[in-house]
mmCIF file as gemmi writes it, N, C-alpha and C atoms, coordinates in Angstrom:
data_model
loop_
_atom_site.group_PDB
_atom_site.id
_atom_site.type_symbol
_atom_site.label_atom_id
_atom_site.label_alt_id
_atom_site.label_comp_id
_atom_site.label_asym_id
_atom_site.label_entity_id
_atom_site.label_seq_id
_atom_site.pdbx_PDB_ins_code
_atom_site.Cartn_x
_atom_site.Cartn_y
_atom_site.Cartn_z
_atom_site.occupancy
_atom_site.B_iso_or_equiv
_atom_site.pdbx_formal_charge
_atom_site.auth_seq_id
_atom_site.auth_asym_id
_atom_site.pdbx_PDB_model_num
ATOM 1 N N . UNK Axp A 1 ? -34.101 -12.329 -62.991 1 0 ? 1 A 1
ATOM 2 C CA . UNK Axp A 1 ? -35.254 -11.464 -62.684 1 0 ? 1 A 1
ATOM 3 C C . UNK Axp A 1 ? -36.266 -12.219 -61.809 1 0 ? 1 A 1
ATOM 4 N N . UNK Axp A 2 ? -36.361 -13.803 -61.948 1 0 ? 2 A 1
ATOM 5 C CA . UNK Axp A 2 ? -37.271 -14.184 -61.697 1 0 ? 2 A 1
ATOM 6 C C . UNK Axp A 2 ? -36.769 -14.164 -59.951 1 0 ? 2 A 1
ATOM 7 N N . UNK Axp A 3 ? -35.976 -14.72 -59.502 1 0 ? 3 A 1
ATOM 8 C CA . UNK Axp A 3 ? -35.528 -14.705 -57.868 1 0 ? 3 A 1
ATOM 9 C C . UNK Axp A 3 ? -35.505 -13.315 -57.544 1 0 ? 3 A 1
ATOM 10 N N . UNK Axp A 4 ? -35.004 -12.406 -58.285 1 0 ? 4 A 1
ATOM 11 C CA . UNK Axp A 4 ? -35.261 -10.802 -57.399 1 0 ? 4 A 1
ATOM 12 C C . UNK Axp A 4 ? -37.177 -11.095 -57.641 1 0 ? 4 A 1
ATOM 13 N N . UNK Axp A 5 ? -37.663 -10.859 -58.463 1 0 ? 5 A 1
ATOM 14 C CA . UNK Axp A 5 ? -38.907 -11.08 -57.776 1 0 ? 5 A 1
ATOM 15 C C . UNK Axp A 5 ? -39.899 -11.511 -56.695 1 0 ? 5 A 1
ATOM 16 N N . UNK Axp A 6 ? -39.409 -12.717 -56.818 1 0 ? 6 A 1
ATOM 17 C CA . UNK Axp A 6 ? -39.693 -13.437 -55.546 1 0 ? 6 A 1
ATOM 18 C C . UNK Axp A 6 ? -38.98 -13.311 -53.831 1 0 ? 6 A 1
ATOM 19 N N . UNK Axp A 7 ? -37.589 -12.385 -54.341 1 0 ? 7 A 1
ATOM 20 C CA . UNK Axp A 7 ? -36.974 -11.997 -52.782 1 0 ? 7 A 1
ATOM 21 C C . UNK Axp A 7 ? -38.18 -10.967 -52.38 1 0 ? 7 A 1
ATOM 22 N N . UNK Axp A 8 ? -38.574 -10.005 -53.381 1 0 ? 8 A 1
ATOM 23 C CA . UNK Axp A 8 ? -39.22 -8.521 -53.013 1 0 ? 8 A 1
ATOM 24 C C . UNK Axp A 8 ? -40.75 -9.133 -52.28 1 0 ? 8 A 1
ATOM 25 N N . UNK Axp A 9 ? -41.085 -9.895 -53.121 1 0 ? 9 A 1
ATOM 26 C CA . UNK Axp A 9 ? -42.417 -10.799 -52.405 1 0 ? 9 A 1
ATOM 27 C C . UNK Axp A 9 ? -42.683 -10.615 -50.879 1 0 ? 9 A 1
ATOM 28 N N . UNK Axp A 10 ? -41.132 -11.693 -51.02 1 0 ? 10 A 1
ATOM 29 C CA . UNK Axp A 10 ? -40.908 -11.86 -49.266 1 0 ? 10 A 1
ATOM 30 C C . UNK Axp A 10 ? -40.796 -10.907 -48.68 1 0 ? 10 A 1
ATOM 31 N N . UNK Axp A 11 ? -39.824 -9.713 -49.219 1 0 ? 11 A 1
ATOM 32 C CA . UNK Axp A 11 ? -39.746 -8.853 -48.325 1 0 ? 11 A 1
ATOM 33 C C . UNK Axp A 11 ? -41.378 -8.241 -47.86 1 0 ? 11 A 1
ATOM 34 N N . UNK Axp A 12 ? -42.185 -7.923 -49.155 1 0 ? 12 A 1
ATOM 35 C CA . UNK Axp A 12 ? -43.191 -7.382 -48.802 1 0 ? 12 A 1
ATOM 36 C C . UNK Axp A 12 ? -43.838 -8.29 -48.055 1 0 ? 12 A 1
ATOM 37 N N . UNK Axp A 13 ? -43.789 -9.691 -47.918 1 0 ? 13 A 1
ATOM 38 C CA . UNK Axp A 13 ? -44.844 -10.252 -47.061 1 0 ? 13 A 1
ATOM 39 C C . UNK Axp A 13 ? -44.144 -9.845 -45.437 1 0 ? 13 A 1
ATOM 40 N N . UNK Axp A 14 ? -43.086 -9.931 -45.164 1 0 ? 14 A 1
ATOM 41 C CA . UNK Axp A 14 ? -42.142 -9.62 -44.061 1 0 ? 14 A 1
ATOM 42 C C . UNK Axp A 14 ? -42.996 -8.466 -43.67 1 0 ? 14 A 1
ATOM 43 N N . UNK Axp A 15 ? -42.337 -7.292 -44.29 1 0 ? 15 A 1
ATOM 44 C CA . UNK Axp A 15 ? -42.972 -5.744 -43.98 1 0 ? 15 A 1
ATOM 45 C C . UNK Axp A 15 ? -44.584 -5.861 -43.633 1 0 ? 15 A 1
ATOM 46 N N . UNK Axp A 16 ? -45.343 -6.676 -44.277 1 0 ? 16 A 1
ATOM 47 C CA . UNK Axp A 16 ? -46.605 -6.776 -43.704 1 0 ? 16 A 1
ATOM 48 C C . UNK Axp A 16 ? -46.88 -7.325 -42.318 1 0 ? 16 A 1
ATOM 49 N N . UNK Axp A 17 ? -45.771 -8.186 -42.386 1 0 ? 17 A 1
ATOM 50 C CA . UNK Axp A 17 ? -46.021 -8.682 -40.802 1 0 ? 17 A 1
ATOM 51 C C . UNK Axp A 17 ? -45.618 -8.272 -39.929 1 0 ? 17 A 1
ATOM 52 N N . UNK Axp A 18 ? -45.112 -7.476 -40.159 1 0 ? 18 A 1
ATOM 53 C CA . UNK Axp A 18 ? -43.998 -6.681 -39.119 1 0 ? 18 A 1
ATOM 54 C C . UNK Axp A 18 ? -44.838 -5.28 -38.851 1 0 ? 18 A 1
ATOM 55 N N . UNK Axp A 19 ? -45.511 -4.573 -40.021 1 0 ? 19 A 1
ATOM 56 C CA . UNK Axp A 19 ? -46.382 -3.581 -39.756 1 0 ? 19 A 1
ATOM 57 C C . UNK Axp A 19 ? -47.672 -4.337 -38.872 1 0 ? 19 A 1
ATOM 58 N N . UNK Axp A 20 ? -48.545 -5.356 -39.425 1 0 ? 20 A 1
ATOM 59 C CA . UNK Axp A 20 ? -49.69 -5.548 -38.173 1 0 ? 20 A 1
ATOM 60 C C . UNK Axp A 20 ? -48.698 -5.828 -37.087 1 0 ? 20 A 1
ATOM 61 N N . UNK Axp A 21 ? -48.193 -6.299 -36.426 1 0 ? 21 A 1
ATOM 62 C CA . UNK Axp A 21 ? -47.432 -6.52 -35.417 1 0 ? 21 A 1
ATOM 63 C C . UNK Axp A 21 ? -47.42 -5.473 -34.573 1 0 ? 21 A 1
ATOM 64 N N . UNK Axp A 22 ? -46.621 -4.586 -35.386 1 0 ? 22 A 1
ATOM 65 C CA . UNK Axp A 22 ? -46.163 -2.85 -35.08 1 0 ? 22 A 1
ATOM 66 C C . UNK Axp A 22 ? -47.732 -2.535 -34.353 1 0 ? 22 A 1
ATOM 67 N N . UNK Axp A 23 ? -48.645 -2.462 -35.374 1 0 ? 23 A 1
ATOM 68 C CA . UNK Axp A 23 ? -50.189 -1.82 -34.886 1 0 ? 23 A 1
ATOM 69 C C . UNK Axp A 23 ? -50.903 -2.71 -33.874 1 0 ? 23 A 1
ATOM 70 N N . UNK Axp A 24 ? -50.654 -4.214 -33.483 1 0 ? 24 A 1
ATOM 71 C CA . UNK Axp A 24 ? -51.371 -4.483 -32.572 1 0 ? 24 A 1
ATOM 72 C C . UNK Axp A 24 ? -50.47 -4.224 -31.356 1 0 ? 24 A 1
ATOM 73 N N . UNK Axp A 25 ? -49.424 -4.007 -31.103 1 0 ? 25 A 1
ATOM 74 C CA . UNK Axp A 25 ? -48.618 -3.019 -30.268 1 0 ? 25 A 1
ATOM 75 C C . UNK Axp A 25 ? -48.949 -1.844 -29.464 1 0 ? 25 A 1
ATOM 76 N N . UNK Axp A 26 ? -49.095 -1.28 -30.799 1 0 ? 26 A 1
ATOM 77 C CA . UNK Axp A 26 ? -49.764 0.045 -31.006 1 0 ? 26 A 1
ATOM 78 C C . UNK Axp A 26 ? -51.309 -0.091 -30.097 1 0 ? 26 A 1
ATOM 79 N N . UNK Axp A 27 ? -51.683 -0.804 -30.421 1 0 ? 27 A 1
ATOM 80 C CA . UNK Axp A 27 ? -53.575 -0.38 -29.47 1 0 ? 27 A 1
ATOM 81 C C . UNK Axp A 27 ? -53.14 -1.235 -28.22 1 0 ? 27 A 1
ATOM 82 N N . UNK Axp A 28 ? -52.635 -2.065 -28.328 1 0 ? 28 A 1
ATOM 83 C CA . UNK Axp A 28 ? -52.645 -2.576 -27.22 1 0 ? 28 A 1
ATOM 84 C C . UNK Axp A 28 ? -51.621 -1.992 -25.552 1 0 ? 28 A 1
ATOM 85 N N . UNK Axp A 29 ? -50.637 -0.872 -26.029 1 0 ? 29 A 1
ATOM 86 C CA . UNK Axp A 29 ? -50.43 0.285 -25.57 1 0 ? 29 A 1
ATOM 87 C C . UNK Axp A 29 ? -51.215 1.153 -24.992 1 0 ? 29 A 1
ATOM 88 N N . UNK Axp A 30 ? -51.823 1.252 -26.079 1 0 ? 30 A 1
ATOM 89 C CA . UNK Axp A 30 ? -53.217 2.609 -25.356 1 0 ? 30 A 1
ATOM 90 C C . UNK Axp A 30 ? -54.188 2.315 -24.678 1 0 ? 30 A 1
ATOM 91 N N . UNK Axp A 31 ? -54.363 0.893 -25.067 1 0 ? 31 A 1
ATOM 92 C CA . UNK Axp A 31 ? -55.51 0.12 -23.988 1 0 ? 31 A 1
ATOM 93 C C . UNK Axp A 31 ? -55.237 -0.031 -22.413 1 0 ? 31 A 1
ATOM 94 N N . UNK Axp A 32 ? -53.895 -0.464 -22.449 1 0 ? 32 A 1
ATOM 95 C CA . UNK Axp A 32 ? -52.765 -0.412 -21.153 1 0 ? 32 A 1
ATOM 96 C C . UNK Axp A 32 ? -52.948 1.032 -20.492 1 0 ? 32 A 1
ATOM 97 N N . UNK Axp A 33 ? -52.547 2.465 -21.228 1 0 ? 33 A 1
ATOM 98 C CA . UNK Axp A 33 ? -52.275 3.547 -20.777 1 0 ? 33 A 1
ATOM 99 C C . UNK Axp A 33 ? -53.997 3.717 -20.431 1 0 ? 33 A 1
ATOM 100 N N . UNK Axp A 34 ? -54.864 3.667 -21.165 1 0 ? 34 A 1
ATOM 101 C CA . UNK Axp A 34 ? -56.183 4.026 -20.613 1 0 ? 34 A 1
ATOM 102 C C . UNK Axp A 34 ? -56.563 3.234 -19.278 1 0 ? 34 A 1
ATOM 103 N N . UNK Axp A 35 ? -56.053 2.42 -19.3 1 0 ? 35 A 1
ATOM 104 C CA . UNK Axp A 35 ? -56.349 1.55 -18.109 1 0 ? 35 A 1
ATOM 105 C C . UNK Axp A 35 ? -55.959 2.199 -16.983 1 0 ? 35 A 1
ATOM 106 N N . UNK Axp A 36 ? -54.573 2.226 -17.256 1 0 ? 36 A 1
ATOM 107 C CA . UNK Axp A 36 ? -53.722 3.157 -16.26 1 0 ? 36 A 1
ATOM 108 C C . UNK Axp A 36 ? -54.026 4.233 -15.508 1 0 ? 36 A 1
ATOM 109 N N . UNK Axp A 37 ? -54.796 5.035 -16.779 1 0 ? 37 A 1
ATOM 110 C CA . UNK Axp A 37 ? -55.115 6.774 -16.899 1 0 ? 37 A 1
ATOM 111 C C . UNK Axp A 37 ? -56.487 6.718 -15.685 1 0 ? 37 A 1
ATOM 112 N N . UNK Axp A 38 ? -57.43 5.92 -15.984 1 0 ? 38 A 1
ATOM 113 C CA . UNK Axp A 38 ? -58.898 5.633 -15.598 1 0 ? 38 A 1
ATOM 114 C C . UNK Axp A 38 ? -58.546 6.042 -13.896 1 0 ? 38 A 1
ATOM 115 N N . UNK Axp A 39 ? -59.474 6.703 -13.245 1 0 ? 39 A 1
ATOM 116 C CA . UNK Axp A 39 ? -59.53 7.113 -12.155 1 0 ? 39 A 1
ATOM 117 C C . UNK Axp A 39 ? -60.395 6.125 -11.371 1 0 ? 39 A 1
């Protein structure tokens, strides 16, 4: 029990990093496209 615990940890620390990642992606996309967009 105790190592499946500690795999899920990781996973959740993983998934966290992988989600901010995902979101600074994410704005930094739209910052690009607004740039783009701007007349």
């Amino acid at each position: 029990m105790f190592s499946v615990n500690c795999e899920n940890k990781l996973l959740r620390a993983k998934i966290a990093m992988i989600s901010e990642q995902i979101q600074e992606s994410e704005t930094s996309v739209r910052v690009r496209m607004n740039f783009d967009f701007t007349p």
